[in-house]
Structures are given as C-alpha cells and as structure tokens.
N, CA, C and O atoms as CSV, one atom per row, in Angstrom:
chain,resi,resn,atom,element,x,y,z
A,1,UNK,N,N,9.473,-22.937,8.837
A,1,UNK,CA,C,8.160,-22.339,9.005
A,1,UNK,C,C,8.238,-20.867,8.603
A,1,UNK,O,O,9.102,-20.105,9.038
A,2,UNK,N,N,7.328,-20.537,7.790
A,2,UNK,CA,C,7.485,-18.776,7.473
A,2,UNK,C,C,6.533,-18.054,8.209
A,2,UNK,O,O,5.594,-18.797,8.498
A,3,UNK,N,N,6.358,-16.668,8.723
A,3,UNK,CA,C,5.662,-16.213,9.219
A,3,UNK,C,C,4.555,-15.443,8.141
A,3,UNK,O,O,4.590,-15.864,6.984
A,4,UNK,N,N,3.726,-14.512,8.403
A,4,UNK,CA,C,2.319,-13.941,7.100
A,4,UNK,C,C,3.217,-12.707,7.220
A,4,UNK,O,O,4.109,-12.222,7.916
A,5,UNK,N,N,2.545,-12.506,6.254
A,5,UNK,CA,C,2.532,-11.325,4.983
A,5,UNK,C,C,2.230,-10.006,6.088
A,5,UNK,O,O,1.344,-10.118,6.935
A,6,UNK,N,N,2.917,-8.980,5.995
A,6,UNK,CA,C,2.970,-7.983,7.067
A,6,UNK,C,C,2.326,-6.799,6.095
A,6,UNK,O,O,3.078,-6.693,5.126
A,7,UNK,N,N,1.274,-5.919,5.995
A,7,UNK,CA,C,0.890,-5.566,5.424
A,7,UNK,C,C,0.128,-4.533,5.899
A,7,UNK,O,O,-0.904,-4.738,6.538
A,8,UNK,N,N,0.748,-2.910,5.518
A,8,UNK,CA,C,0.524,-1.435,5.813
A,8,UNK,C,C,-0.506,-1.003,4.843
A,8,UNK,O,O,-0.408,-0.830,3.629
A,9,UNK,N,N,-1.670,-0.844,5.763
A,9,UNK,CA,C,-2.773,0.006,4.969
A,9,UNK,C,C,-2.701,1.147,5.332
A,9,UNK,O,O,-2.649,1.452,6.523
A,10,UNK,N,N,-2.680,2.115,4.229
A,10,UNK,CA,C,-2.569,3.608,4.559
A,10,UNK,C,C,-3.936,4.654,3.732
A,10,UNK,O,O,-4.419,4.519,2.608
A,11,UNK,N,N,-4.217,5.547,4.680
A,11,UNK,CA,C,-4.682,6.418,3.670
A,11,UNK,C,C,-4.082,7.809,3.775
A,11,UNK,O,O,-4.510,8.558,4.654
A,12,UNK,N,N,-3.033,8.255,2.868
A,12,UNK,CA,C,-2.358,9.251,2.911
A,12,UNK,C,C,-2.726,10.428,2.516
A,12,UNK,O,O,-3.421,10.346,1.503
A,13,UNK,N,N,-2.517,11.758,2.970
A,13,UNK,CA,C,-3.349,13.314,2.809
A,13,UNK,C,C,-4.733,13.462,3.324
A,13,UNK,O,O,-5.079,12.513,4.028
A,14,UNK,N,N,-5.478,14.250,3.189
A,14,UNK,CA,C,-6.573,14.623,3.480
A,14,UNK,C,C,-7.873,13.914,3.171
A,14,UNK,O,O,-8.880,14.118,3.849
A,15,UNK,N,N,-7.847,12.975,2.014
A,15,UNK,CA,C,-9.043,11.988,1.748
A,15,UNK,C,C,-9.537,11.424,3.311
A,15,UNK,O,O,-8.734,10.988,4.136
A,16,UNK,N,N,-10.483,11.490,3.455
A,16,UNK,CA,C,-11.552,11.396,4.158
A,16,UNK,C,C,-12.475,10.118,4.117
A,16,UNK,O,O,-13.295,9.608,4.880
A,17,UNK,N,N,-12.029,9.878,3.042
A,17,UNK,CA,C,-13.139,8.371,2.942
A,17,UNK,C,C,-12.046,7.024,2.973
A,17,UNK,O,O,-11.012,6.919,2.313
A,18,UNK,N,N,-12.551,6.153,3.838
A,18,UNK,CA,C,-11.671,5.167,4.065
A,18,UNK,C,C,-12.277,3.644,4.061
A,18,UNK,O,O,-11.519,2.811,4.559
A,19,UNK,N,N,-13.420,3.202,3.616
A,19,UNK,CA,C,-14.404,2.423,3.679
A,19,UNK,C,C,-13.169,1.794,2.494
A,19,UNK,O,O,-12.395,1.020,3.057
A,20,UNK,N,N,-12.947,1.942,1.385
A,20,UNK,CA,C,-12.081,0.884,0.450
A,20,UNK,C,C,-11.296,-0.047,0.914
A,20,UNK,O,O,-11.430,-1.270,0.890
A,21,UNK,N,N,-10.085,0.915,1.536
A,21,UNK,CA,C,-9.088,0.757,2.554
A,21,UNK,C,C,-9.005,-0.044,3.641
A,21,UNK,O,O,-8.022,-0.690,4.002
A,22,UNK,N,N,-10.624,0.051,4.415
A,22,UNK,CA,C,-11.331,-0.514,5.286
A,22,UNK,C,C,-11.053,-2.121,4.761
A,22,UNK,O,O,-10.202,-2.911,5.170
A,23,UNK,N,N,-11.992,-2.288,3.804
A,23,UNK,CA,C,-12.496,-3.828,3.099
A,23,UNK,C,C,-11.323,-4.235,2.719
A,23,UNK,O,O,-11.147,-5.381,3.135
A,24,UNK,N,N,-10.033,-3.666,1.858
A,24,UNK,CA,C,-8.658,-3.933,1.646
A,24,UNK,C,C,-8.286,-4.609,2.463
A,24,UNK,O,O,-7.867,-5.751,2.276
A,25,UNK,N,N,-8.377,-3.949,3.707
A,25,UNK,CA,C,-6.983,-4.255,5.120
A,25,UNK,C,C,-8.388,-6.122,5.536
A,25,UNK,O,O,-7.961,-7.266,5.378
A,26,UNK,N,N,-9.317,-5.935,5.838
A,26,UNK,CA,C,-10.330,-6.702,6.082
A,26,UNK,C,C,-9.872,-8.116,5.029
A,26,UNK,O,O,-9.441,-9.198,5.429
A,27,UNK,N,N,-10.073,-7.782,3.892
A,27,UNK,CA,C,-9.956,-8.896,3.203
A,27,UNK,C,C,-8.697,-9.098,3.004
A,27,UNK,O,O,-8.770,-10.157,2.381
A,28,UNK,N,N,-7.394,-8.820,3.085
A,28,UNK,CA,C,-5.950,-9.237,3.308
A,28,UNK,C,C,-5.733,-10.007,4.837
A,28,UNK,O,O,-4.949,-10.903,5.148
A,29,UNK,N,N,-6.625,-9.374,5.546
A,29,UNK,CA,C,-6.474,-9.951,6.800
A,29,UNK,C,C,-7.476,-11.351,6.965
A,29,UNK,O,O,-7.016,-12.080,7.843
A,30,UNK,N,N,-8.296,-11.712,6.555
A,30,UNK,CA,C,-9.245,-12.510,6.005
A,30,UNK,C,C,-8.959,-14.173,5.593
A,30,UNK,O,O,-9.346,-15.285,5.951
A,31,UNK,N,N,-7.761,-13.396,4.328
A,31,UNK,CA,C,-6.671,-14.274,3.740
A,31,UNK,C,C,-5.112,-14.868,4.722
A,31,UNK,O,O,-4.217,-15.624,4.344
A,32,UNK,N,N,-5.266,-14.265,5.857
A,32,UNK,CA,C,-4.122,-14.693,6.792
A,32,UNK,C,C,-2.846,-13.955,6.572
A,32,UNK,O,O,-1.704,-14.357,6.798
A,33,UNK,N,N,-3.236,-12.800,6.091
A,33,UNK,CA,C,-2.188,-11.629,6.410
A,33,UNK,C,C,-2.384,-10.854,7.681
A,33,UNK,O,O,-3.481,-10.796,8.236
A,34,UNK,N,N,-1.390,-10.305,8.098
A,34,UNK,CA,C,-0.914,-9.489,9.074
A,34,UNK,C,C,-1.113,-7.933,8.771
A,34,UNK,O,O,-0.308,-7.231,8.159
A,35,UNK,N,N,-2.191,-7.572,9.248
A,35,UNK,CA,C,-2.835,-5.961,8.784
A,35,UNK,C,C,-2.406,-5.102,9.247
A,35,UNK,O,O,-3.066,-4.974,10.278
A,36,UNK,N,N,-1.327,-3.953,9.195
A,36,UNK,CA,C,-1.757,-2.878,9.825
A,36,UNK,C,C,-2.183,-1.586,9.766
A,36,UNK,O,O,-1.396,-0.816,9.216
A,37,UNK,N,N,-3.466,-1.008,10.281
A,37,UNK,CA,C,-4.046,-0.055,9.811
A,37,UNK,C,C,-3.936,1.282,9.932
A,37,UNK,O,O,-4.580,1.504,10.958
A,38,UNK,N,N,-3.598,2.140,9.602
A,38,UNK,CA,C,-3.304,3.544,10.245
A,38,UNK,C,C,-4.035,4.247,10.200
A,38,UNK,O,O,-3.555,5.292,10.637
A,39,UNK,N,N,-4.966,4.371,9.935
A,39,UNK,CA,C,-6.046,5.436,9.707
A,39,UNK,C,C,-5.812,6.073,8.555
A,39,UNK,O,O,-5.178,5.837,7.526
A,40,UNK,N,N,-6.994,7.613,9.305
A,40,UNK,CA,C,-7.033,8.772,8.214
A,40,UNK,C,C,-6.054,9.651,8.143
A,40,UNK,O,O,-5.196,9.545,9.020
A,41,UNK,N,N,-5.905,10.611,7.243
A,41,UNK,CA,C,-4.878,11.600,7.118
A,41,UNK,C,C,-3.424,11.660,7.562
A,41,UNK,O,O,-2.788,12.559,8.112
A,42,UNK,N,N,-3.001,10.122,7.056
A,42,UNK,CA,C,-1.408,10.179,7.718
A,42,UNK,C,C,-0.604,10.717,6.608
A,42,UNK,O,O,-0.809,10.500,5.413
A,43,UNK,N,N,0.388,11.485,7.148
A,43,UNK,CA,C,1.609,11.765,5.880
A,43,UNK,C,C,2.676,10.509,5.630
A,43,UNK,O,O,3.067,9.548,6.292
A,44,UNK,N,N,2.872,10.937,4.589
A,44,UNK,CA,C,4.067,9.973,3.784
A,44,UNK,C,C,5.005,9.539,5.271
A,44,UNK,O,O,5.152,8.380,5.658
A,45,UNK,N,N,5.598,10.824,5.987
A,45,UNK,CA,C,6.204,10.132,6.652
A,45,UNK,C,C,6.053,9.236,7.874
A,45,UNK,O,O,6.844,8.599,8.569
A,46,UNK,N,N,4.430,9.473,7.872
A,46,UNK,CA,C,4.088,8.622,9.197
A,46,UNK,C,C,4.009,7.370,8.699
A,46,UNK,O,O,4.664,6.532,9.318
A,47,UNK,N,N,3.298,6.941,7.609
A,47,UNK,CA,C,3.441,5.743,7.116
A,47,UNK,C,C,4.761,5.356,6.619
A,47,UNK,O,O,4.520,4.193,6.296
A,48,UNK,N,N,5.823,5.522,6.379
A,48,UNK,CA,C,7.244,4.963,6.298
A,48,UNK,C,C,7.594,4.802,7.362
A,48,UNK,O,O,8.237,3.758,7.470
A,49,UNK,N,N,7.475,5.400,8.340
A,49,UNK,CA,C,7.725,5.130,9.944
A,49,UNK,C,C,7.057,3.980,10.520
A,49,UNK,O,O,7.801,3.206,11.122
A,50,UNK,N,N,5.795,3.684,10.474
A,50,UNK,CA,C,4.979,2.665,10.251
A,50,UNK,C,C,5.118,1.388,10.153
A,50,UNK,O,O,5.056,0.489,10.992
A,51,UNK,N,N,5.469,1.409,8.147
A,51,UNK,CA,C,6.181,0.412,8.028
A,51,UNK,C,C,7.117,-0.098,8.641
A,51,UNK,O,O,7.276,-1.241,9.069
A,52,UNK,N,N,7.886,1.004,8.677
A,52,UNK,CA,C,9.784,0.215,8.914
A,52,UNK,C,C,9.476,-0.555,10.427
A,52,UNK,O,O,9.800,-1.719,10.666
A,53,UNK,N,N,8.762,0.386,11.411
A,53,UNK,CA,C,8.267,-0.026,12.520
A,53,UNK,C,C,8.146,-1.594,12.913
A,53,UNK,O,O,8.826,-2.320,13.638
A,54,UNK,N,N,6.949,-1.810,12.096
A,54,UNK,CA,C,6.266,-2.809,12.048
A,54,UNK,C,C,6.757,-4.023,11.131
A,54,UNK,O,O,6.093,-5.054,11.021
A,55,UNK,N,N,7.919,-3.822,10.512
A,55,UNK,CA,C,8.756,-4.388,9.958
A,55,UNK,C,C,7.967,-4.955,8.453
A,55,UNK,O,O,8.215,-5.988,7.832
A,56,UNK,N,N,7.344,-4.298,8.261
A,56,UNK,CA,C,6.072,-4.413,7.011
A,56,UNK,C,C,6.854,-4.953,5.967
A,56,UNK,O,O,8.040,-4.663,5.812
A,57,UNK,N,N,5.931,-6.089,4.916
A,57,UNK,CA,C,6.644,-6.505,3.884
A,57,UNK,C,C,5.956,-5.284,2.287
A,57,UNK,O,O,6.286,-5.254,1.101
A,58,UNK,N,N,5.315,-4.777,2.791
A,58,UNK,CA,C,4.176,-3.891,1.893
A,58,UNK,C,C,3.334,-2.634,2.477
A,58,UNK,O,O,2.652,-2.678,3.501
A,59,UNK,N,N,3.502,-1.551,1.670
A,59,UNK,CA,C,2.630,-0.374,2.046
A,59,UNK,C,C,1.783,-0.277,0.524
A,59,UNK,O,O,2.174,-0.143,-0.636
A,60,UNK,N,N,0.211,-0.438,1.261
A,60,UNK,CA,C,-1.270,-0.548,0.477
A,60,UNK,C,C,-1.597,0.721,0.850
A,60,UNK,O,O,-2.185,0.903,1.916
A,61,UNK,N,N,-1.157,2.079,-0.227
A,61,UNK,CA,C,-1.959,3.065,-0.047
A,61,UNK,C,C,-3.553,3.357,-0.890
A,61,UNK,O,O,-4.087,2.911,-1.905
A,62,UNK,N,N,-3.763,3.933,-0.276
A,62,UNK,CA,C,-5.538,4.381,-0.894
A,62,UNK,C,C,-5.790,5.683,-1.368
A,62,UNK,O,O,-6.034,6.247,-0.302
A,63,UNK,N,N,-5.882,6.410,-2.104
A,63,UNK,CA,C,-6.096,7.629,-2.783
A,63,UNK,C,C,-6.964,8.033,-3.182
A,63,UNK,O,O,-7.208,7.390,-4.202
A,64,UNK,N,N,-7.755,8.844,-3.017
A,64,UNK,CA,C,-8.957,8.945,-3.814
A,64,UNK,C,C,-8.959,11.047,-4.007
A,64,UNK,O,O,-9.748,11.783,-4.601
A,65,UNK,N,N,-8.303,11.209,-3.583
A,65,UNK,CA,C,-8.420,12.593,-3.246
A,65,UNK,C,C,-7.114,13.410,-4.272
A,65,UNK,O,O,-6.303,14.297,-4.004
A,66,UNK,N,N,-7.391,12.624,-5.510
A,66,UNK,CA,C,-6.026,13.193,-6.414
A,66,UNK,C,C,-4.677,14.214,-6.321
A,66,UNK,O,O,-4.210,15.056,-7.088
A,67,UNK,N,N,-4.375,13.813,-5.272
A,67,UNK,CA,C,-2.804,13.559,-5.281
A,67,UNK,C,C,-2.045,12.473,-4.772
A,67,UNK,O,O,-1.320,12.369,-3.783
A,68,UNK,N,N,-2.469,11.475,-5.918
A,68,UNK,CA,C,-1.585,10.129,-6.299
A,68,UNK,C,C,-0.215,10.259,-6.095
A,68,UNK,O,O,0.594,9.792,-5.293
A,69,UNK,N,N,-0.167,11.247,-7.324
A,69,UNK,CA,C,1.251,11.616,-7.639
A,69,UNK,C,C,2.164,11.993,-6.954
A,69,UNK,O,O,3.290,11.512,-7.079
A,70,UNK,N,N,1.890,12.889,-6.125
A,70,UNK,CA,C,2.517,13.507,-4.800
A,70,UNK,C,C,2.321,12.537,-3.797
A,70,UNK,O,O,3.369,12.498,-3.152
A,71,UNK,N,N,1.647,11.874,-3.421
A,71,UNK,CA,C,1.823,11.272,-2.001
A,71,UNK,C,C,2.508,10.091,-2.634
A,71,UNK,O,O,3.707,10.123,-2.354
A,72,UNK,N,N,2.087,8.742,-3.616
A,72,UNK,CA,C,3.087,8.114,-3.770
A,72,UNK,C,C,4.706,8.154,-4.166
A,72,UNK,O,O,5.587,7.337,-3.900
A,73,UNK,N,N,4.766,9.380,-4.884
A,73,UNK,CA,C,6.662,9.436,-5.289
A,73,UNK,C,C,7.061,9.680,-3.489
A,73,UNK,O,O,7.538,8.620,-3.083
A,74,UNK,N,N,7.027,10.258,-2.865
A,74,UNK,CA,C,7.306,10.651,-1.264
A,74,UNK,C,C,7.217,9.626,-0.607
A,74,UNK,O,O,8.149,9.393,0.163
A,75,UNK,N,N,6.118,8.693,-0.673
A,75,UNK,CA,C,6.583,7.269,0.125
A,75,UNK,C,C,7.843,6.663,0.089
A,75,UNK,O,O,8.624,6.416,1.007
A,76,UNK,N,N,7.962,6.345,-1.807
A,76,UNK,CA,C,8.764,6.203,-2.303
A,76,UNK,C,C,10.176,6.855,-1.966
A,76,UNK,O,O,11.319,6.403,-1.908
A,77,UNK,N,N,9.711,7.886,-1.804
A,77,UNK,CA,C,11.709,8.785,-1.716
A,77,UNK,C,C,12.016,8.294,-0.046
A,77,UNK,O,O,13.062,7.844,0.422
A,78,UNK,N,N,10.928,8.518,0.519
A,78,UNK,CA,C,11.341,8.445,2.057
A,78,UNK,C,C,11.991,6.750,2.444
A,78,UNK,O,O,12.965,6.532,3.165
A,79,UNK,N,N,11.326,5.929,1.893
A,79,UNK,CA,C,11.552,4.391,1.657
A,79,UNK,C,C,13.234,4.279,0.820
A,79,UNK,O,O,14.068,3.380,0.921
A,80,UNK,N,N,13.292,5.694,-0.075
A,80,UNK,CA,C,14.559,5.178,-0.741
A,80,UNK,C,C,15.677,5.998,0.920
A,80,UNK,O,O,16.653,5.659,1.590
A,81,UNK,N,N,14.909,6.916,0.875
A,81,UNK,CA,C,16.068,7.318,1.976
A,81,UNK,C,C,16.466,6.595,3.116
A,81,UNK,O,O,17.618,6.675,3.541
A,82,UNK,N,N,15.486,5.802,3.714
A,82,UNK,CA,C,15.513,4.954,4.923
A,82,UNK,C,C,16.136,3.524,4.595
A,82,UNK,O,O,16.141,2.782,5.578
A,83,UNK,N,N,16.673,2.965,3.407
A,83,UNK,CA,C,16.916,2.417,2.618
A,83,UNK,C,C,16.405,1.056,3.095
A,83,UNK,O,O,17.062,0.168,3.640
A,84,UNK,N,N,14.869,1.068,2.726
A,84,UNK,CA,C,13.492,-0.066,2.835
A,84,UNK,C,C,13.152,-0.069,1.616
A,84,UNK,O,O,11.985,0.278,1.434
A,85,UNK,N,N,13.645,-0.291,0.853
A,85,UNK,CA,C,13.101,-0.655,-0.883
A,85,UNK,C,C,12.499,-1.732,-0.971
A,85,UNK,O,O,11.890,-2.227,-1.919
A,86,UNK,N,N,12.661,-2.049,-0.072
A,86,UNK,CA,C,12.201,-3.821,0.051
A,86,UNK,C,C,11.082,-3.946,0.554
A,86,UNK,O,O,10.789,-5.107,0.837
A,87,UNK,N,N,10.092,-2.928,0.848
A,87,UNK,CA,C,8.871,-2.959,0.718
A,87,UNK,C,C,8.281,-2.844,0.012
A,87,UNK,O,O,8.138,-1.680,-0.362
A,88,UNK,N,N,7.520,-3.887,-0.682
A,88,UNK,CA,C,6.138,-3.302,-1.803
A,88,UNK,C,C,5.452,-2.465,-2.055
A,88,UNK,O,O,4.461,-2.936,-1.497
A,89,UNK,N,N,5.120,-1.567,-2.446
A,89,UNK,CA,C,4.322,0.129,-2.383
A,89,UNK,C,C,3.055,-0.300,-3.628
A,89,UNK,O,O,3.408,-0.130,-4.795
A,90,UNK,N,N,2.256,-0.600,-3.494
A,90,UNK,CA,C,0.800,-0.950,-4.051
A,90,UNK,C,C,-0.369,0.229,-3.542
A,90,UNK,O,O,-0.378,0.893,-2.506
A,91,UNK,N,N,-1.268,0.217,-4.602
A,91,UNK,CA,C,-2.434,1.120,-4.002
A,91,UNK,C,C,-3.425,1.036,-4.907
A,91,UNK,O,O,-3.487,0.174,-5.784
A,92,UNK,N,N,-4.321,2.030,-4.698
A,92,UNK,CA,C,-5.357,2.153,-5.685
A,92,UNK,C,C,-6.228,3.260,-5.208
A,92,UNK,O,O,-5.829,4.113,-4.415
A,93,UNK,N,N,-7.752,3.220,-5.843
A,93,UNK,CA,C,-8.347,4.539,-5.762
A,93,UNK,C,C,-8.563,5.445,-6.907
A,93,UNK,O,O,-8.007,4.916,-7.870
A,94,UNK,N,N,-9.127,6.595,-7.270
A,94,UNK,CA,C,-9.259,7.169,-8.076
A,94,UNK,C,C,-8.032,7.716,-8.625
A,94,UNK,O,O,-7.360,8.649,-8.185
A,95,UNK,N,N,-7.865,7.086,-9.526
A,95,UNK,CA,C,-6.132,6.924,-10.216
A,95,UNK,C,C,-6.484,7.047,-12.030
A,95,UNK,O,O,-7.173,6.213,-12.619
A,96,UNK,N,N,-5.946,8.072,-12.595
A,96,UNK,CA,C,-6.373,7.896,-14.290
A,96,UNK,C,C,-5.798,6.926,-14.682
A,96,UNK,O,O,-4.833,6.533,-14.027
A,97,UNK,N,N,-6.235,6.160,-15.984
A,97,UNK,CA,C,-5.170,5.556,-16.536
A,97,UNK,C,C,-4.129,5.745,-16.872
A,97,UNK,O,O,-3.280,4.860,-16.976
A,98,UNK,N,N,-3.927,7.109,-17.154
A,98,UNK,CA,C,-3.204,8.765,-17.466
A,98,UNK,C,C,-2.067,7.838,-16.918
A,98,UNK,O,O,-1.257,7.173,-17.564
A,99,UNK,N,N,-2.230,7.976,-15.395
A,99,UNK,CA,C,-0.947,8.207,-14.599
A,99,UNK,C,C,-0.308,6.822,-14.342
A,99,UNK,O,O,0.844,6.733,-13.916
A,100,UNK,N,N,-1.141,5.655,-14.631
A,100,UNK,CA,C,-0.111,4.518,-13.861
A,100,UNK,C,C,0.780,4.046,-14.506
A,100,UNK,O,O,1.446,3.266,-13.826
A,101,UNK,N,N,1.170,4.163,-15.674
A,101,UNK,CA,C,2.837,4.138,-16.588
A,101,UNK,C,C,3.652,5.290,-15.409
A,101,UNK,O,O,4.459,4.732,-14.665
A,102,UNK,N,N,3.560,6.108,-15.305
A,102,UNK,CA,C,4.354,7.002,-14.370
A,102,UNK,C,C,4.436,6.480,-13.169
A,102,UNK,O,O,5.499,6.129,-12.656
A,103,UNK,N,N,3.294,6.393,-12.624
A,103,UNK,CA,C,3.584,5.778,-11.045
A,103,UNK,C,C,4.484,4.311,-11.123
A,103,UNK,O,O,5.426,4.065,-10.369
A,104,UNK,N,N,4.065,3.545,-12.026
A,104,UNK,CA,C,4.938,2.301,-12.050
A,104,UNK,C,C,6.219,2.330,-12.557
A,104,UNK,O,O,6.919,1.317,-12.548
A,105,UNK,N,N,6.730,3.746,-13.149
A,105,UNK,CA,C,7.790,4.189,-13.835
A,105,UNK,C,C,8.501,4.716,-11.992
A,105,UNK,O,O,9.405,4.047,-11.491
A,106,UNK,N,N,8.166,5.398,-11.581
A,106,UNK,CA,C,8.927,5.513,-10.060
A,106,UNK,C,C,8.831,4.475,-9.078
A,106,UNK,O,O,9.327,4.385,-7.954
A,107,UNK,N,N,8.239,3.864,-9.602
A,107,UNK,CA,C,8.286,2.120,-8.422
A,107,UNK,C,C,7.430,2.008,-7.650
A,107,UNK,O,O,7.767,1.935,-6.468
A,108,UNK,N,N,5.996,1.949,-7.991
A,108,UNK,CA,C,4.915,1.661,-7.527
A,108,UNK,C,C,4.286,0.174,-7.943
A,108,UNK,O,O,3.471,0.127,-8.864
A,109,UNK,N,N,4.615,-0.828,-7.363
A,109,UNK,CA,C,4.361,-2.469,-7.750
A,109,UNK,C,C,3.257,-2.627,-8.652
A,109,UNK,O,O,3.207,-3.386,-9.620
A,110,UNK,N,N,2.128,-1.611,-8.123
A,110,UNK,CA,C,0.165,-2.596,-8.676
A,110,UNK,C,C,-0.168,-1.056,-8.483
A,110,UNK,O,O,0.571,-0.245,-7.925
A,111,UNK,N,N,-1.599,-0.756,-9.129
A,111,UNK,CA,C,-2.387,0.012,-8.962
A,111,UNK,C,C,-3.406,-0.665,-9.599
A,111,UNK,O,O,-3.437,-1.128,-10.739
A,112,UNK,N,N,-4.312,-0.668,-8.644
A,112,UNK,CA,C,-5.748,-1.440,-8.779
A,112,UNK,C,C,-6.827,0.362,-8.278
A,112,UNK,O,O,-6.967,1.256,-7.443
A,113,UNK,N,N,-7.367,-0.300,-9.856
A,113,UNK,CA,C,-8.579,1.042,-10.144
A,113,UNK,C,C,-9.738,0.544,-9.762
A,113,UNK,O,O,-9.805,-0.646,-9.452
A,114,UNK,N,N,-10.862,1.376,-9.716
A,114,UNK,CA,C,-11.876,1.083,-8.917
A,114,UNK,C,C,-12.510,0.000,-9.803
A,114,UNK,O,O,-12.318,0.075,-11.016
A,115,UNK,N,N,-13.323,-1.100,-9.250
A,115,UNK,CA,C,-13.845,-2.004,-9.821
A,115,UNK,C,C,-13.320,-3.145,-9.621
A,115,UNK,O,O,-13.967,-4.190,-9.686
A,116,UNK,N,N,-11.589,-3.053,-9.249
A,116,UNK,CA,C,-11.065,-4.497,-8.799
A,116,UNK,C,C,-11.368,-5.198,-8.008
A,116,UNK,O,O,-12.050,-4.539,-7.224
A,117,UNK,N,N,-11.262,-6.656,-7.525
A,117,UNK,CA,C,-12.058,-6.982,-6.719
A,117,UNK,C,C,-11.216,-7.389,-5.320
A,117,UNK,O,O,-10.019,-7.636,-5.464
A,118,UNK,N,N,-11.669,-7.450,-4.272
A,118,UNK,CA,C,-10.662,-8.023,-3.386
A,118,UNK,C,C,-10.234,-9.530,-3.461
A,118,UNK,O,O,-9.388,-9.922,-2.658
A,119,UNK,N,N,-10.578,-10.089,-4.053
A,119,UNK,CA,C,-9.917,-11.540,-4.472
A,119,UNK,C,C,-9.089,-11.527,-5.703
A,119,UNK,O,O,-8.914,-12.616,-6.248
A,120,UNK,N,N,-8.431,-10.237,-6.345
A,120,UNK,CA,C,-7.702,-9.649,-7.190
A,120,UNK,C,C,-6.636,-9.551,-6.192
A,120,UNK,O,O,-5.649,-10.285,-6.247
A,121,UNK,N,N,-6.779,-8.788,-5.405
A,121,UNK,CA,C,-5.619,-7.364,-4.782
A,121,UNK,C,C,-5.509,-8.658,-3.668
A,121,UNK,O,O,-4.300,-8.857,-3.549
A,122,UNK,N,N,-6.176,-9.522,-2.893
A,122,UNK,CA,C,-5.087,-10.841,-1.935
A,122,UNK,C,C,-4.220,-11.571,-2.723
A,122,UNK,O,O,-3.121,-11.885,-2.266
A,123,UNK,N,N,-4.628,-11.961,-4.104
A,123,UNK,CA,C,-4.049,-13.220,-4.973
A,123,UNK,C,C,-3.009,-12.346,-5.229
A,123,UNK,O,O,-1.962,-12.886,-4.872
A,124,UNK,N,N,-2.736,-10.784,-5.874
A,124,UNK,CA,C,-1.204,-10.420,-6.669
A,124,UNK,C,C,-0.631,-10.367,-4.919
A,124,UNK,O,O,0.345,-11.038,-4.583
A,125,UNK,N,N,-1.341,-9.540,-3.983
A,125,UNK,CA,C,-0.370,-9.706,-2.713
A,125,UNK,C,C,0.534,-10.590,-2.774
A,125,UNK,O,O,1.734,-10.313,-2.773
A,126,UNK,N,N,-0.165,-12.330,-2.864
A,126,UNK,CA,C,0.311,-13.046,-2.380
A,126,UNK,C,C,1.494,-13.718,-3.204
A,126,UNK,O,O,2.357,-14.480,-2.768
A,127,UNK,N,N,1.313,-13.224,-4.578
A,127,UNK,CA,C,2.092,-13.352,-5.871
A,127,UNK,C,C,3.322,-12.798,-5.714
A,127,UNK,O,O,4.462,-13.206,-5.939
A,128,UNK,N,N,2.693,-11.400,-5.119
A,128,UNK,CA,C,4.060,-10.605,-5.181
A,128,UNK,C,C,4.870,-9.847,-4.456
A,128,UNK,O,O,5.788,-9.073,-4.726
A,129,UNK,N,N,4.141,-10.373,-3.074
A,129,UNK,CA,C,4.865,-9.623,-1.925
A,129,UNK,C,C,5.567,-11.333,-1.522
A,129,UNK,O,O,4.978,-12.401,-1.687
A,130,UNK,N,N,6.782,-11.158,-1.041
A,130,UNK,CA,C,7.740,-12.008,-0.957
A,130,UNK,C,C,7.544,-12.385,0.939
A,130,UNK,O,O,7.797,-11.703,1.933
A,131,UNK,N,N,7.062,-13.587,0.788
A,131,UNK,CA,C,6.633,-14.147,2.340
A,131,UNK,C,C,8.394,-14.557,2.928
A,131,UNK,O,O,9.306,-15.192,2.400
A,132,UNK,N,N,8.272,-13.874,4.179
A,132,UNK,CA,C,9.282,-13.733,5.221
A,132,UNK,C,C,9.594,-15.180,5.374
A,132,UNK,O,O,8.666,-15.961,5.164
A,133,UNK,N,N,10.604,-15.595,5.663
A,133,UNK,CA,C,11.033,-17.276,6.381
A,133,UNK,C,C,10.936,-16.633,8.224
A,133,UNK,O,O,11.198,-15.489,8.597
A,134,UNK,N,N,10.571,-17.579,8.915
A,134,UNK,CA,C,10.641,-16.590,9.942
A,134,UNK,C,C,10.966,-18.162,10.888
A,134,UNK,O,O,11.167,-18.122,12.101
C-alpha cells in the first residue's frame, strides 16, 4: 500500500498575493494529495524546515513578486545543504521565459507560467513526484 503525495505550498518573500497558491494547494489536495500550506511571507529557510519537517515529497513555490531567482536557487542550496535533494522544487507565477532555462539549469523540476491550468500542474505532480511506498 503507498501512502499520497506530500506536498509543500509555499509563498516565499514579500508577495502578498496568494489566491494562485491558494487554488494550487486546493486542487492538489482535491486530487488526493497531502497539502501543506504555509502561508505568506515565509523565507527559504522556513520552507526547507517545513518540508524536511513534514517529510514532504515536493516544495510548490509561488512567485509573483520577481525574485524567482533569488528565492528559488536558496531553497535549492538550503535543500542541498540539509541533504533533501529528494524533494521536488516546482513553482510558478510571474516568471519570464527569460529565466526558466536557468532556473531548470539549478534544479528547479517545472515552472508553470500563468495560464496553466490546474489539471496541468496535478497530472506532471503526479508524473513526477515519486509516490512514497508506505
């Protein structure tokens, strides 16, 4: 028997708007994942703490407040330091096209730009976050 999909919604830095994030965590949870939500304005390291916590198979950050760049490489480093690589790091939000060769170049799984749909972002979840045997 395996247990669901453990799954960290974050909205990291100062962005203020969380309604995406909201419907994200909603419709992953919907699909029979395991949500957990942290709110507004957490830092990188509260959400790696979070995760590891909660024994998360995935951290779903939300960005909209352009610094992508900076808050995802820092998940990332803190995840390499705590040595949890083995969490999925996915997100989306106001993201250029500019940047997601780079972000996926430091190990960011998915970046889903605005317009994706939530029956997009459950189906790669479920594609590509690796379900626990439990």
């Amino acid at each position: 028997m395996s247990s669901r999909v453990r799954v960290v919604v974050a909205k990291p830095g100062l962005d203020g708007h969380d309604r995406g994030a909201k419907v994200v965590a909603r419709a992953l949870r919907d699909a029979g994942m395991e949500v957990i939500y942290t709110g507004l304005h957490q830092t990188p390291e509260q959400i790696v703490e979070t995760a590891i916590q909660e024994d998360a198979d995935a951290i779903g950050l939300s960005v909209l407040s352009g610094a992508h760049m900076t808050l995802f490489r820092r998940v990332l480093e803190l995840l390499d330091e705590r040595e949890a690589r083995d969490i999925v790091v996915f997100g989306g939000g106001i993201i250029p096209q500019t940047d997601l060769a780079e972000l996926e170049r430091i190990g960011v799984a998915k970046i889903f730009t605005p317009g994706a749909t939530t029956a997009s972002i459950v189906e790669w979840v479920r594609e590509n976050v690796a379900q626990p045997v439990g």
